[in-house]
C-alpha positions in Angstrom: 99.4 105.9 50.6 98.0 107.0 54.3 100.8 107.3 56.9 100.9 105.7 60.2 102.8 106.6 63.2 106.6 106.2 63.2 106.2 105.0 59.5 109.4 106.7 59.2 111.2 105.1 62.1 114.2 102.7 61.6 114.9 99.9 63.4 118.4 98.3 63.6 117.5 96.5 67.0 118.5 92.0 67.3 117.2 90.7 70.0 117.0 86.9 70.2 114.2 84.5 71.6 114.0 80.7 72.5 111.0 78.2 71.2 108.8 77.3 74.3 105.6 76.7 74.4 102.6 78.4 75.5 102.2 76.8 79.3 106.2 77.0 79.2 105.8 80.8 78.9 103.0 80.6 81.3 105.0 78.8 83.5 107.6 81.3 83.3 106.0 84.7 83.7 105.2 83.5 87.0 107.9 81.9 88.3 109.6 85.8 87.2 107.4 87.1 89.4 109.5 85.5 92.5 112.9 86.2 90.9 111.9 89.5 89.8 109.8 90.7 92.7 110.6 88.3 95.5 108.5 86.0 97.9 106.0 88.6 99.0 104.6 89.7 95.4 105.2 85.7 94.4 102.7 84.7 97.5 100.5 87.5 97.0 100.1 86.6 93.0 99.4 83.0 93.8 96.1 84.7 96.3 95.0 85.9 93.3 95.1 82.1 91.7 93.1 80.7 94.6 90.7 83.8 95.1 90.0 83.1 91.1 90.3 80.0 90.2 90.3 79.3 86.2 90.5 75.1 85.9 91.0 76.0 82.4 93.9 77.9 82.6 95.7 77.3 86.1 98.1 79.5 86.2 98.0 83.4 87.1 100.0 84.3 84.3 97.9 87.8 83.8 98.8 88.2 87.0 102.1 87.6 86.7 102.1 90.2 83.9 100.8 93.0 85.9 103.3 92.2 88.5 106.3 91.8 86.2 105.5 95.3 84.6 104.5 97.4 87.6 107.0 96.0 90.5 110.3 94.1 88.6 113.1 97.0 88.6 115.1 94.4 85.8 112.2 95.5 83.3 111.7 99.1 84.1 115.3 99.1 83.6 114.9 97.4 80.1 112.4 99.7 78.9 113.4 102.3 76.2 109.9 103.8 76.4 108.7 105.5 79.3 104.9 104.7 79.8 102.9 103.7 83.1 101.7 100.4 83.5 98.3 101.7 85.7 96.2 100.0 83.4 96.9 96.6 81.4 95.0 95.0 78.7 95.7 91.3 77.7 92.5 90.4 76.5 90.4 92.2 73.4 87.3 91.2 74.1 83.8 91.5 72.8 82.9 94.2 74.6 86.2 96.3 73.3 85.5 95.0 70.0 82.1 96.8 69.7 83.8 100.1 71.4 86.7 100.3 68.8 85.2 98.9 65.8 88.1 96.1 65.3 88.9 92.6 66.5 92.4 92.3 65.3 94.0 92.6 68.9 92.9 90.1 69.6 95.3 88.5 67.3 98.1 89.8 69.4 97.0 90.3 73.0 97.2 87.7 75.6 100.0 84.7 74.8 100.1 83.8 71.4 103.2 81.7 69.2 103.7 83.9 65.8 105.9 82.6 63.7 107.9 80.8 65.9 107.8 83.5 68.6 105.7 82.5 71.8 104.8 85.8 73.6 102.4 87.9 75.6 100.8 90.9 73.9 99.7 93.8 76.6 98.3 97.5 75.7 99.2 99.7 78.8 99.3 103.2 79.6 98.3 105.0 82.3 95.3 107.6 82.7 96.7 110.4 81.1 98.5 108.4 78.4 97.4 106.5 75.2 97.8 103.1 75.9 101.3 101.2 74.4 101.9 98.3 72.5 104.2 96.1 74.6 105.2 92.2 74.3 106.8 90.0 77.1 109.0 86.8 75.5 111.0 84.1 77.0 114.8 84.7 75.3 116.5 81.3 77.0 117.5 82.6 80.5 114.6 85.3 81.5 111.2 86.8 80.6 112.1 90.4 78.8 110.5 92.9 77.3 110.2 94.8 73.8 108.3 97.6 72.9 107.8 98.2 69.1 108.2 101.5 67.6 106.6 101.6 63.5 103.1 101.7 64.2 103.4 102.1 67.9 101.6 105.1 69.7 105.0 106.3 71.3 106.4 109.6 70.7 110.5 109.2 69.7 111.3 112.3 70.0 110.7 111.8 74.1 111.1 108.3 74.0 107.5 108.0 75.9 104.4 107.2 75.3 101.8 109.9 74.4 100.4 112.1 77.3 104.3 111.8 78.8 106.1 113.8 76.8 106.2 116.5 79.7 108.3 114.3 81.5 111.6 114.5 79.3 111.0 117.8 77.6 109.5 120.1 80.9 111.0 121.4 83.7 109.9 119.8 87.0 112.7 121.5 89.6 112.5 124.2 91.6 115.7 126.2 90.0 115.0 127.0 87.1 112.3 129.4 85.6 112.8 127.8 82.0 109.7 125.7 81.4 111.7 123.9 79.1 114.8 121.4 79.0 117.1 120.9 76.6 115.5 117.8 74.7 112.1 120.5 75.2 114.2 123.4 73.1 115.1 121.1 70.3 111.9 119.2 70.2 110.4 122.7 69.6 113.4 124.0 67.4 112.6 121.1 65.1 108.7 121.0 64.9 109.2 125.1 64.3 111.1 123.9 61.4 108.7 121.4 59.8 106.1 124.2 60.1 104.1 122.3 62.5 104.0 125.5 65.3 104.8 128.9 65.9 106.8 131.1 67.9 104.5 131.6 70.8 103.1 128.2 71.6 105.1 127.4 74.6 102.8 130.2 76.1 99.6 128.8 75.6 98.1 127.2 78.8 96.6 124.1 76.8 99.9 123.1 75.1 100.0 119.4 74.3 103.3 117.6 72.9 101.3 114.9 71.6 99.8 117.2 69.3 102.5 118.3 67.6 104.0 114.5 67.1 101.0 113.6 65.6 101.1 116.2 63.1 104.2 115.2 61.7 102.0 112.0 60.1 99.4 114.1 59.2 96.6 113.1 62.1 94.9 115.6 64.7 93.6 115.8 67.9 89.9 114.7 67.7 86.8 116.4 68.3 87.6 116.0 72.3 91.2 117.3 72.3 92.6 113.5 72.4 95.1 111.8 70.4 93.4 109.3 68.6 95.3 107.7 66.5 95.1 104.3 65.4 98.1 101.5 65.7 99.2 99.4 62.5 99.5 96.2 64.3 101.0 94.6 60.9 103.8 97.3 60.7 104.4 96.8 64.9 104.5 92.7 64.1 106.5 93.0 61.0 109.3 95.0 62.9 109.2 92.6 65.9 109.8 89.5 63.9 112.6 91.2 61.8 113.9 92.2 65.2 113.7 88.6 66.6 115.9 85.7 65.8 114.4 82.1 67.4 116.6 79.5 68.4 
């Protein structure tokens, strides 16, 4: 059977979420916006509603998304993940179809009601990163967010998404001549021991983290030098709704 990333990952993790409709959700990713962010992002959201009007579909709820994950402190907070919200994807469409070869996010990006659960599907990431699998829900008092892990291009042994790794396992400061921290030691203690690098490879000038991660399910950097690996949006969807109680 082929692996997938963080096929091996458990996941104890209850988290409960209300039954609301769609425009209810819509409804409330916005109004977040002005209890999250406060009256200036709220005002400057609902520009974006009247610059771009969508009779449609009213409401600036992708909007509200971009706001909620870029400027709310109460969800960076929330976040177990580190990964850059620079660029946001809530919509799969044709055009990403025909570059990836697949239509199934489309399944899960944008609002959708699985199973009971009514909530927004983004992939974000920033420049340097591979883009995350993250879902906004409604759980009775405030919009939240969950990011899931089997199947999920996050690393867990940093806790970030790929192309971030540097950021829990390097040194950054000015006092210290180690290039690695402790987390970096025993990342590379540990991948030494599965036989996925050597002694010397914290000496090479192109050393990539998400390299060695990806190695441990048996993928590769592709012809380019990037991770390329693809998601397994059933195993990420299983583990949210065995996550997720609805009430």
């Amino acid at each position: 059977m082929e692996r997938f990333i963080n096929d091996d990952i458990k996941v104890s993790e209850h988290r409960t979420a209300e039954t609301i409709s769609e425009d209810e959700f819509k409804q409330k990713l916005c109004d977040a916006v002005l209890s999250h962010c406060g009256q200036d992002d709220y005002d400057e959201m609902m520009e974006y509603a009247m610059d771009e009007p969508d009779e449609n579909d009213p409401l600036p709820w992708g909007h509200a998304v971009s706001f909620l994950l870029n400027c709310s402190y109460r969800i960076m907070d929330e976040k177990d993940i580190n990964v850059n919200h620079e660029n946001i994807t809530i919509d799969w469409s044709d055009w990403y179809a025909m570059l990836s070869g697949t239509t199934e996010p489309a399944k899960y990006l944008g609002v959708h009601t699985i199973s009971g659960l009514t909530f927004c599907g983004v992939l974000t990431g920033g420049d340097w990163e591979s883009s995350v699998f993250v879902i906004l829900y409604w759980d009775g008092e405030d919009i939240r967010v969950y990011i899931p892990k089997r199947g999920n291009t996050v690393n867990m042994d940093a806790m970030t998404a790929f192309g971030s790794e540097g950021d829990e396992f390097e040194n950054w400061g000015w006092d210290t001549s180690e290039r690695l921290s402790v987390p970096g030691k025993e990342a590379i203690a540990n991948y030494r021991a599965l036989g996925l690098c050597g002694d010397d490879i914290i000496d090479e000038d192109d050393f990539f983290w998400s390299d060695l991660y990806i190695r441990k399910y048996g993928y590769s950097l592709n012809e380019n030098g990037y991770v390329d690996v693809p998601m397994n949006w059933e195993a990420m969807m299983n583990e949210i709704h065995e996550c997720f109680t609805i009430i």
